[in-house]
NUSESE-911724 format. One record per residue (C-alpha): residue in one letter; x, y, z; residue number from 1. Coordinates in steps of 0.25 Angstrom, whole numbers. Layout:
<site "A",<X,Y,Z>,NUM>
...
//
This chain:
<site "X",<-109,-200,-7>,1>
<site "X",<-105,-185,-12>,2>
<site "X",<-95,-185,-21>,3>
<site "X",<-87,-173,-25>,4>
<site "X",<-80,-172,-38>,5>
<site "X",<-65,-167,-35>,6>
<site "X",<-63,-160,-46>,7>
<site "X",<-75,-151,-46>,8>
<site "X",<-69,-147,-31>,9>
<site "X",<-56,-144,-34>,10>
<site "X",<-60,-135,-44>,11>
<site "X",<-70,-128,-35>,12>
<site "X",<-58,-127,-26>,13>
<site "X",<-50,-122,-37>,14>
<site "X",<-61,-112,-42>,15>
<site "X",<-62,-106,-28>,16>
<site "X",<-48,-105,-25>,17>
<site "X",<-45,-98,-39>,18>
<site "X",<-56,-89,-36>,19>
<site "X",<-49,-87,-22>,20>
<site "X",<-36,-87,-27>,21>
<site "X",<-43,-75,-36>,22>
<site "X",<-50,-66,-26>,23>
<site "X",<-38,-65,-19>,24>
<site "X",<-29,-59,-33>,25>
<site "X",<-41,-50,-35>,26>
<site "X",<-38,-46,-20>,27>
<site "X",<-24,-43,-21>,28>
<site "X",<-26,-35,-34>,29>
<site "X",<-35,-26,-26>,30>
<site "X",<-27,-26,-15>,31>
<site "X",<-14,-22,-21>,32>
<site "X",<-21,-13,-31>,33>
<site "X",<-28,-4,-18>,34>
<site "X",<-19,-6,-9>,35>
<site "X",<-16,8,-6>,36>
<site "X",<-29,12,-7>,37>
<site "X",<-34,0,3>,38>
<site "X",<-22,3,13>,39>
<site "X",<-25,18,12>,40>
<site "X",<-41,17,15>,41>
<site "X",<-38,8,26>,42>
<site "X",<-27,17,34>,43>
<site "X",<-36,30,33>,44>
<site "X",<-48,18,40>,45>
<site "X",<-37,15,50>,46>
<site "X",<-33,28,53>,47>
<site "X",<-47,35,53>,48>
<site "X",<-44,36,69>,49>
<site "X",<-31,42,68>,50>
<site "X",<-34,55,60>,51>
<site "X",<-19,60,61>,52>
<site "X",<-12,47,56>,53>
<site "X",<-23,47,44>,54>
<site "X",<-19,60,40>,55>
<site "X",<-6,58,39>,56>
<site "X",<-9,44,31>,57>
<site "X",<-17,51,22>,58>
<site "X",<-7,64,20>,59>
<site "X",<7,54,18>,60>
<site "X",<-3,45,8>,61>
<site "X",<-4,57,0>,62>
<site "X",<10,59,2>,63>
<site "X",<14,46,-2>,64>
<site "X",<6,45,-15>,65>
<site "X",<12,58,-20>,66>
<site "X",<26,53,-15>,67>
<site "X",<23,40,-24>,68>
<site "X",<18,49,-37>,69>
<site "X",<30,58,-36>,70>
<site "X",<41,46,-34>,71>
<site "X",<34,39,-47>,72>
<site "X",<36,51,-54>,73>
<site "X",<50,54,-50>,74>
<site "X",<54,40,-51>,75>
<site "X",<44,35,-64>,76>
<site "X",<48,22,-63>,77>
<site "X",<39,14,-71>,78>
<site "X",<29,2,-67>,79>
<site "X",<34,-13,-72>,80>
<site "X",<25,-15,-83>,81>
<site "X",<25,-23,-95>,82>
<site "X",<19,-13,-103>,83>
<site "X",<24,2,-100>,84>
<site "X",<14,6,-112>,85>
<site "X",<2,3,-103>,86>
<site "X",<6,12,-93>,87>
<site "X",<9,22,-102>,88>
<site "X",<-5,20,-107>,89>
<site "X",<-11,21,-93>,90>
<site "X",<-5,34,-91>,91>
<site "X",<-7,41,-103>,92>
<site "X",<-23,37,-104>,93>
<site "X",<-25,39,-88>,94>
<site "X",<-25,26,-81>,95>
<site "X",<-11,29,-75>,96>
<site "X",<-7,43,-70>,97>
<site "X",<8,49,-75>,98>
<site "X",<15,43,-63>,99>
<site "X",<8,30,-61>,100>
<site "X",<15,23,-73>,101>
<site "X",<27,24,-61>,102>
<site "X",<30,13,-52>,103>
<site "X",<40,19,-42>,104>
<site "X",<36,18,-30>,105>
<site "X",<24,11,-30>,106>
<site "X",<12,18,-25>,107>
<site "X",<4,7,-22>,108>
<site "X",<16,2,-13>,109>
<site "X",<19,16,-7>,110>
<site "X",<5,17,-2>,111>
<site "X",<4,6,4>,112>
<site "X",<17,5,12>,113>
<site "X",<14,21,17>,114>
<site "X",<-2,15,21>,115>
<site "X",<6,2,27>,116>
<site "X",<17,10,36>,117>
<site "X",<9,21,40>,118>
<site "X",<-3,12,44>,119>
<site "X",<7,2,51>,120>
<site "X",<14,13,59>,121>
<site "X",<2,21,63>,122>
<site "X",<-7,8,66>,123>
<site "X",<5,-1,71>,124>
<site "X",<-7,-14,69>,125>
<site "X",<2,-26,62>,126>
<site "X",<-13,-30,57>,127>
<site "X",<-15,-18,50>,128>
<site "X",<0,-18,47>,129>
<site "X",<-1,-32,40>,130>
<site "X",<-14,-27,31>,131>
<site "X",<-6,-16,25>,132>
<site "X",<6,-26,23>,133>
<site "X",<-2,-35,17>,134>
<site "X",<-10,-26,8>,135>
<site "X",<3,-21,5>,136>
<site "X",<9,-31,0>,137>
<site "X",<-2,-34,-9>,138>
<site "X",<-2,-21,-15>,139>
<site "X",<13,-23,-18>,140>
<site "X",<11,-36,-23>,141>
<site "X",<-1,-33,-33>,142>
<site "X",<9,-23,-39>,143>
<site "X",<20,-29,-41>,144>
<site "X",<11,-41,-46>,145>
<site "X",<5,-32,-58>,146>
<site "X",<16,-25,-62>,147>
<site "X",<14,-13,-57>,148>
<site "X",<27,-11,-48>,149>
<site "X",<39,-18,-46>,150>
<site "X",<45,-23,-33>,151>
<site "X",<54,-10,-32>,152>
<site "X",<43,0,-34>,153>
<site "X",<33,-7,-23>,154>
<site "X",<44,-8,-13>,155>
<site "X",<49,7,-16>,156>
<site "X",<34,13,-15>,157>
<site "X",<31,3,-1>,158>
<site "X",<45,9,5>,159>
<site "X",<41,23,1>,160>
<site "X",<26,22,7>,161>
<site "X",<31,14,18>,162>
<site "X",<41,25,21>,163>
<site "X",<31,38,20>,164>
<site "X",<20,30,27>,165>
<site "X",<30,30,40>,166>
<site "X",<34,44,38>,167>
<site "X",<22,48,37>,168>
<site "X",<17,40,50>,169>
<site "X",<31,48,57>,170>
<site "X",<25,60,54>,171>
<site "X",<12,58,57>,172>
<site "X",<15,52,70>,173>
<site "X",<25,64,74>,174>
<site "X",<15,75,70>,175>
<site "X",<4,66,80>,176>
<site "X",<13,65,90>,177>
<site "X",<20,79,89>,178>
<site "X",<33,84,95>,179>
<site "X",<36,75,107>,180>
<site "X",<46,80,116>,181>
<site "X",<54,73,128>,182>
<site "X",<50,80,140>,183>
<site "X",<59,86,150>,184>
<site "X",<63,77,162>,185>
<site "X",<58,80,174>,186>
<site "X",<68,74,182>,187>
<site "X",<57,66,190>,188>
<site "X",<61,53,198>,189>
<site "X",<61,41,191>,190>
//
């Protein structure tokens, strides 16, 4: 008769669920910290066919990362942290640049709602679409959760990037298609 001791197994179980439960915070933390960079490497792969759309992604991501530097600095509201010195500290000995000690808006947040609109209007794929949500979404959650932003600052930069991601998927769509006029009636039978 094989007899299996309760306790031992539950706490395998337990060990392997904490280790689980684990590898899926260490995920998130990756996630939300690259997101931008993840969402950004994917959209040039899934435009690589497209080669107009791609350069106008590329050129409103530039755009949309020197809109974010120059809100921060006209806006230079601070991050929510616990301990303003540290940031100081991170500026003055080079781990943070001048305008990174600013929360408003969000950069992580306006990159990925531009990658998000712009990929969903030009794809129109609701699988591709759910992906950047979701990815997203952990990005602004992994921000908010260590203090890097508040609520406001993540929802302001998402709006903004959301916003320049669509205008710059009109533009881009209006220079492909060009200047589309109605033509003349010809007065042909219906």
């Amino acid at each position: 008769m094989c007899y299996i001791n309760i306790r031992k197994f539950v706490s395998i179980l337990d060990y392997f669920s904490f280790s689980i439960l684990m590898d899926l915070y260490i995920l998130r933390d990756y996630v939300g910290l690259y997101a931008p960079i993840i969402l950004f490497v994917l959209s040039l792969f899934l435009l690589r066919n497209m080669r107009l759309y791609l350069q106008f992604f590329v050129s409103g991501f530039i755009l949309n990362n020197v809109l974010n530097i120059i809100l921060k600095l006209a806006i230079k509201e601070p991050r929510p942290s616990k301990d303003q010195k540290a940031i100081e500290v991170g500026v003055v000995n080079g781990a943070r640049i001048c305008f990174d000690k600013f929360g408003m808006p969000s950069g992580h947040a306006q990159n990925c709602g531009y990658c998000l609109s712009f990929i969903t209007m030009t794809l129109n794929n609701p699988f591709i679409t759910c992906l950047y949500v979701l990815i997203s979404v952990i990005s602004l959650f992994q921000r908010y959760l260590y203090n890097n932003h508040t609520i406001l600052q993540l929802i302001t930069g998402f709006i903004i990037g959301v916003g320049l991601g669509y205008l710059t998927y009109i533009i881009g769509n209006k220079y492909l298609k060009g200047n589309i006029k109605m033509k003349m009636d010809d007065n042909a039978p219906l």
